[in-house]
VOGU-3710 file (C-alpha; in Angstrom, 3 decimals, decimal comma):
1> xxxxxxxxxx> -24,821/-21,087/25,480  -21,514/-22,682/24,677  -18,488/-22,265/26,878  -14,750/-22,264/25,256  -11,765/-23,375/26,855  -8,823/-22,735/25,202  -4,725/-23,573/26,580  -1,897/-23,178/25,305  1,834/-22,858/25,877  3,505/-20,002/26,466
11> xxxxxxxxxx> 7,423/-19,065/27,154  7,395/-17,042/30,504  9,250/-13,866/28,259  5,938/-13,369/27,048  3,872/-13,386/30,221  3,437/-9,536/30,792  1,990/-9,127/27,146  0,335/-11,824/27,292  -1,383/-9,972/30,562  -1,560/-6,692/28,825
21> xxxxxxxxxx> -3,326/-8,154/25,642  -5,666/-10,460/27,755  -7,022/-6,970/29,982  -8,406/-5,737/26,822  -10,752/-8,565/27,134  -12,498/-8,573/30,795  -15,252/-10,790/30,028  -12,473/-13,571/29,528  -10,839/-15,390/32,288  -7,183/-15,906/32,371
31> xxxxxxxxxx> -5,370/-18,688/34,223  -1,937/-20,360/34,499  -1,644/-23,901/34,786  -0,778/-24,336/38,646  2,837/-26,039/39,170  3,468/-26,703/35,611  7,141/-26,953/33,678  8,707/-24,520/31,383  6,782/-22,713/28,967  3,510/-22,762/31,229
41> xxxxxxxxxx> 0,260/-24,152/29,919  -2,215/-20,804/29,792  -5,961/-21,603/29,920  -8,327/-18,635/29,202  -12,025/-18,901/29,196  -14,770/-18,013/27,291  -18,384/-17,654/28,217  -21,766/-15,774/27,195  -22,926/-14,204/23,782  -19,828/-12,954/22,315
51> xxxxxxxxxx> -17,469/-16,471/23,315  -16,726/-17,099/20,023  -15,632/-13,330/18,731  -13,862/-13,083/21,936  -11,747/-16,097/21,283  -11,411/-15,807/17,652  -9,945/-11,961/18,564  -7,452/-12,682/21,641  -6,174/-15,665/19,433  -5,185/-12,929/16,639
61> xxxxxxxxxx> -3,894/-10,823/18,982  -1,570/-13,421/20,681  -0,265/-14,485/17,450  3,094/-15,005/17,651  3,737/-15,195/21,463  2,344/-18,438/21,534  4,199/-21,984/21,434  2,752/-24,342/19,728  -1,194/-24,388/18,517  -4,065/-23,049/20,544
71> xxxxxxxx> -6,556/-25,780/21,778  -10,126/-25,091/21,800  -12,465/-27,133/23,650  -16,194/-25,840/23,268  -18,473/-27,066/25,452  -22,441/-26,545/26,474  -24,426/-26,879/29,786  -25,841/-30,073/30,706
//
């Protein structure tokens, strides 16, 4: 089952949407890149059956708010 890690920057004006979008997806963690300069680096992750539609979705809906492009990394268990 593959596993997607996705980060990104994001200007802090954008945080609480960002937070508001991101609880329509509970199956998707959310993280903030600990100590990091201005715009934060965001980090969300994707796992189980419905990674990729999950991803492809919160990337549409953050369209816009974020700075810069949207890294995906996917990666599978060992």
């Amino acid at each position: 089952m593959t596993e997607l890690y996705v980060y990104y920057k994001l200007e802090s004006r954008h945080t609480a949407r960002l937070r508001e979008i991101a609880a329509r997806f509970p199956e998707v963690r959310l993280l903030r890149k600990d100590g990091d300069a201005q715009p934060p680096t965001w980090m969300e992750i994707h796992i189980g059956p419905q990674a990729e539609a999950s991803e492809r979705a919160l990337a549409q809906a953050l369209a816009g708010l974020i700075s810069g492009p949207r890294h995906v990394e996917r990666f599978q268990p060992a």
